[in-house]
Every structure is written in C-alpha cells, then in structure tokens.
C-alpha positions in Angstrom: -17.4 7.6 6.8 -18.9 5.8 4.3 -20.7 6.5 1.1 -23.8 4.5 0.2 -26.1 4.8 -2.6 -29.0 2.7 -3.8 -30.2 3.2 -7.3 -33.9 2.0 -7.7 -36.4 2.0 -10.3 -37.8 5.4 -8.8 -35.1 7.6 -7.3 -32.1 7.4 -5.8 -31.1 6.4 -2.0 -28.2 8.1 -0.5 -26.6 7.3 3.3 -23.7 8.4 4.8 -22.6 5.3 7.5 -20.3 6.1 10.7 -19.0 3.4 12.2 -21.9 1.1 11.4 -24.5 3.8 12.1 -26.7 5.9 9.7 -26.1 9.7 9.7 -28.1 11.4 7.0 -30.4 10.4 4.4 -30.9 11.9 1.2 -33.4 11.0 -1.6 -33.1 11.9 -5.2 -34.3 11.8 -8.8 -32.5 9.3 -11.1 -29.5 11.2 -12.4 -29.5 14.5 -10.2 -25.8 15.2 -10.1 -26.1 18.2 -7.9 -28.2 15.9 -5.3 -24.7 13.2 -5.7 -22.5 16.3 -5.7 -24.2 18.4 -2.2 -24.0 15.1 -0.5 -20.7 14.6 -0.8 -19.5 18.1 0.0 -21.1 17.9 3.4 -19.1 14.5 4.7 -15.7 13.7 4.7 -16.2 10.2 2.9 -13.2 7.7 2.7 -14.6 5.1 0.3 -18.3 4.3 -0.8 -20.1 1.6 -2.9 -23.4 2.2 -5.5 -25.9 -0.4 -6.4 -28.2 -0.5 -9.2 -31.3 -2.2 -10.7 -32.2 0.3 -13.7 -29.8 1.8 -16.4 -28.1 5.8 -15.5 -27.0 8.2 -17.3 -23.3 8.4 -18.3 -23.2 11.9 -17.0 -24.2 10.6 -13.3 -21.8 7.3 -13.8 -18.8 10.0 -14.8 -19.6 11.8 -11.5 -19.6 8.2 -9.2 -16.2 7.1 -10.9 -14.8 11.1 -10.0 -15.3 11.1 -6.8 -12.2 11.7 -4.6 -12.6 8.9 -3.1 -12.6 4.4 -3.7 -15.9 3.8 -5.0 -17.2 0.2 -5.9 -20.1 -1.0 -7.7 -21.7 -3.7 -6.1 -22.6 -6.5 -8.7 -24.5 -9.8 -8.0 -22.1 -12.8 -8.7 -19.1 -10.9 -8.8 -19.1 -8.9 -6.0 -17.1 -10.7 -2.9 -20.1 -10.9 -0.1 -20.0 -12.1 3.8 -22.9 -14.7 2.8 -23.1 -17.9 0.6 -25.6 -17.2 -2.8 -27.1 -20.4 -4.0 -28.8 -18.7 -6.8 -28.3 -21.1 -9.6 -28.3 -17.5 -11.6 -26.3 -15.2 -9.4 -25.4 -12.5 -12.1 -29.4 -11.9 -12.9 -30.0 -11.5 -9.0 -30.9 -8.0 -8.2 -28.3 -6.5 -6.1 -31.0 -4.7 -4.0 -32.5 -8.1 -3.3 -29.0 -9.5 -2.4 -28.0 -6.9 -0.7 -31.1 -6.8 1.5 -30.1 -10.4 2.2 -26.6 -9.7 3.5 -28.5 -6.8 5.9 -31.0 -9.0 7.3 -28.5 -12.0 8.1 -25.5 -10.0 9.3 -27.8 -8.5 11.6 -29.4 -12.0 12.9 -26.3 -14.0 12.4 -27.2 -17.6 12.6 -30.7 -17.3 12.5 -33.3 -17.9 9.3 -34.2 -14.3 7.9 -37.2 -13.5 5.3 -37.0 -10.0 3.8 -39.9 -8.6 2.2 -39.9 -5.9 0.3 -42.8 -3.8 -0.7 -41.8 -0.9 -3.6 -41.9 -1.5 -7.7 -42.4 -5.1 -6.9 -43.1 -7.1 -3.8 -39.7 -9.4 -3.2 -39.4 -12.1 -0.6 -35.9 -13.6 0.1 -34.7 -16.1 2.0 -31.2 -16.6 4.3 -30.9 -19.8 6.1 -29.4 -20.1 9.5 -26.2 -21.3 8.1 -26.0 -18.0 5.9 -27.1 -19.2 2.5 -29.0 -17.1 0.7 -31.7 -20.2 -0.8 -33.5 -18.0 -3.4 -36.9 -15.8 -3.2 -39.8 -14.8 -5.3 -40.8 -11.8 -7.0 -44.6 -10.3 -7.2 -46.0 -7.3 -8.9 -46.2 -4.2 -6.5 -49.3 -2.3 -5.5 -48.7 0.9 -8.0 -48.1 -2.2 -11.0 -51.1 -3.3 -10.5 -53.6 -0.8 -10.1 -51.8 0.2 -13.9 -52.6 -3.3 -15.0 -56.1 -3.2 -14.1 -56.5 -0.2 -16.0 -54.5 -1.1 -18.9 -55.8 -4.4 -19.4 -59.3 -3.6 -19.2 -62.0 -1.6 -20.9 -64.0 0.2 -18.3 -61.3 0.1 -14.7 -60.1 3.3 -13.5 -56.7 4.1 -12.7 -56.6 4.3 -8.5 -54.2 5.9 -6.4 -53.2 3.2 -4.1 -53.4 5.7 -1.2 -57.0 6.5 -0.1 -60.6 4.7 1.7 -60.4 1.0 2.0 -62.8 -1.1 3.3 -63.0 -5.0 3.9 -65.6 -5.0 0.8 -65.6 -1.8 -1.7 -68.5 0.4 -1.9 -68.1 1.6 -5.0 -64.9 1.0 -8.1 -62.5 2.9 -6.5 -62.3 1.1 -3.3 -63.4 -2.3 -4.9 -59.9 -1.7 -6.8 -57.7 0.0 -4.0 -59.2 -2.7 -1.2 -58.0 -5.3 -3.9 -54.6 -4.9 -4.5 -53.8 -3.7 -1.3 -55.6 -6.0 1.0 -54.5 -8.8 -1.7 -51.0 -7.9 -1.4 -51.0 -8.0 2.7 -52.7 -11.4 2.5 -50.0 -12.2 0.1 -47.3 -11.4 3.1 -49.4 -12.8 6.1 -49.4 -15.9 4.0 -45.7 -16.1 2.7 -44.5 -15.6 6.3 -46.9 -18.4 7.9 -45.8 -20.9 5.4 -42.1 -20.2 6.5 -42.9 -19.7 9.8 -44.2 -23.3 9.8 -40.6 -24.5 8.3 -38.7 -22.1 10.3 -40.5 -21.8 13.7 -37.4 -19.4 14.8 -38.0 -17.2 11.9 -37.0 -13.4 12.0 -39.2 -11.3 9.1 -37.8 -7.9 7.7 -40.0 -5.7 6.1 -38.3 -3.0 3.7 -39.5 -0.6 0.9 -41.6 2.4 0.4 -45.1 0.9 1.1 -46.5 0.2 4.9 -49.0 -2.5 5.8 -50.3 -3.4 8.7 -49.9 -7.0 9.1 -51.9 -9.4 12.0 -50.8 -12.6 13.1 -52.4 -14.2 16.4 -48.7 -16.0 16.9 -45.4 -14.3 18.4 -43.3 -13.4 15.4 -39.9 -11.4 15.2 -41.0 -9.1 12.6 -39.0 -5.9 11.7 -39.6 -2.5 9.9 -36.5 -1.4 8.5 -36.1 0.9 5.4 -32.1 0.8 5.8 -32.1 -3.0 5.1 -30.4 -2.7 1.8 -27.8 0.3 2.8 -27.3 -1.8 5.6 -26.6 -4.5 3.5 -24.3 -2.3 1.2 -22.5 -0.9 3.9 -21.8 -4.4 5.1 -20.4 -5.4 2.1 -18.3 -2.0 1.6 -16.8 -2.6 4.9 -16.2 -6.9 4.1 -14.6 -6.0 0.5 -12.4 -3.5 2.7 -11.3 -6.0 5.1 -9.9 -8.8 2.6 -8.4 -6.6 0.6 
C-alpha cells in the first residue's frame, strides 16, 4: 500500500493507494499530526511520497521523515517523473500542478491532456500527445477574488462564493457572486475551446475543490476527477520505485 499526501494552501490530502486504486481518503488541517499519525495506524503502508506548495511545521516534517516506512518528497525539477517538463523553470513549477500533469497523461497515454484546476487559484496545464508537459497558466480563484473586490475597494462587500446567482445580479451580492463565478466558468469554456481548436482530440480534466457546470454544444472528453494529483503522486511513487 501506498502512502500519499498532498499539502495545499488549505488543508492537507491524504490517500492510501492499493495496487493503483484509491482506498480511503482523509482530509486535514495543515500540521495535524494526530490526523498524519491515525492514518497511518490503520494501513499497513510500504513506502509513500508528500508534496507541498506552502511551508509546514517542523513538528509535522519530523513526523513524515519518522515514519516506518521510505517516504519521498516530491520536488519539481528534481524529482525523476514518467513525463518530459519543458518548463524553462522547472524548480518554481508547483508540484501539485506537475503532478496533476503526470495523472492526467499517464491516464490518456498518447493523447493531448488539459487539466484545470479550480481551488486557491485556477491552474490550466498542458501535456502534449508525445508526453511533454508544454507549460500552463495560472488565474486568481473564486474565494481570491471576492477578497480582492472587497479589499480593493471602498464600498464592496465581502461575498461568500456559495449562494443565488443569476445571469444579471439583482442586488450587490449577486452582482459580485454572479461575477467571479460566472467570469471564472467563462474563463474555462474559453481556455478549453481555444485548445480544443489546436487539439481537436483533446481530453479536459477538471480537479480541485470548486464545481462548475460547464456547456459546450461540441462533443468533448471532459473529466471530473478530484484524485488527479494523488493519482499523479502515486504514479510517480510507484516510477521512482521501479528505476531504482
């Protein structure tokens, strides 16, 4: 079995993998040791890997490094992966993003993959058919800016992004919350027609905590998967394995 954990900006995925296949799940605060420490106790793990885009706590790193088992940190540009990064900055990728990447194309090998995921930020990435990863681009996420509305103006509320929405708000609220969110599915719909123009066998992988409901008069491949970037890790666990 296989431990996997993805460290985000917000809290803390954990997956135990069996032979390729998600077990359990288990979400946590940054830096909850006893969350790390129960989910191990329940799984008889033979090696893991941990990914992380914000800083932890040296108490929560001492417990990773402790565990009874080979555990690797996955780091962008140093890290050995089963796909080719043409990132002209590979150290300064974020290994969610990357590792998103590896998911999606290990999962449509020899096809051209977009990944979009919606969470802190809204991140599209790109893996050719020939399994380079060309690059992506990185937008402000839905709760970002509802804050910046607010912070960088006078007289804006601060909006939940969950509540009414209408095509036109009646009032601030929904004039703000139909904003960002419609703004940031029109964003998508448009990112994924411009590819799909370029790529007209284009699969689309949408991750992350926030769910839109996307239209598109074509036929697209487009997937829902919030395991993209365990997947991903698990990938990469089991390919650093192999060529040892």
């Amino acid at each position: 079995m296989n431990l996997i954990i993805d460290i985000g900006n917000t809290c803390v995925k954990m997956v135990c993998f069996n032979d390729g296949k998600v077990i359990e799940e288990l979400r946590s605060d940054k830096d909850d040791v006893r969350a790390l420490q129960g989910f191990c106790g329940r799984y008889n793990f033979v090696r893991g890997i941990y990914s992380t885009v914000s800083d932890i706590s040296s108490r929560y790193l001492a417990m990773l490094v402790s565990l009874p088992f080979e555990m690797i940190e996955f780091k962008s540009g140093i890290t050995p992966i089963p796909i080719i990064n043409k990132y002209s900055t590979p150290h300064t990728l974020g290994s969610d993003r990357l590792a998103a990447a590896v998911g999606a194309s290990c999962m449509q090998p020899g096809k051209d993959v977009l990944i979009v995921d919606i969470g802190t930020c809204v991140t599209f990435d790109f893996v050719s058919a020939t399994g380079e990863y060309l690059g992506g681009n990185i937008s402000p996420g839905p709760t970002m800016r509802l804050k910046a509305l607010n912070n960088y103006t006078d007289r804006l509320p601060l909006v939940e992004r969950i509540g009414t929405m209408q095509d036109f708000g009646y009032d601030t609220e929904t004039a703000i919350r139909s904003g960002v969110m419609n703004g940031i599915k029109y964003e998508i719909e448009g990112y994924i027609h411009y590819f799909l123009a370029k790529y007209p066998q284009l699969f689309v992988y949408l991750t992350g905590g926030v769910h839109l409901n996307l239209h598109f008069s074509e036929k697209i491949s487009i997937f829902a998967d919030d395991f993209i970037v365990p997947k991903g890790l698990n990938r990469i666990l089991e390919y650093n394995n192999e060529n040892k």
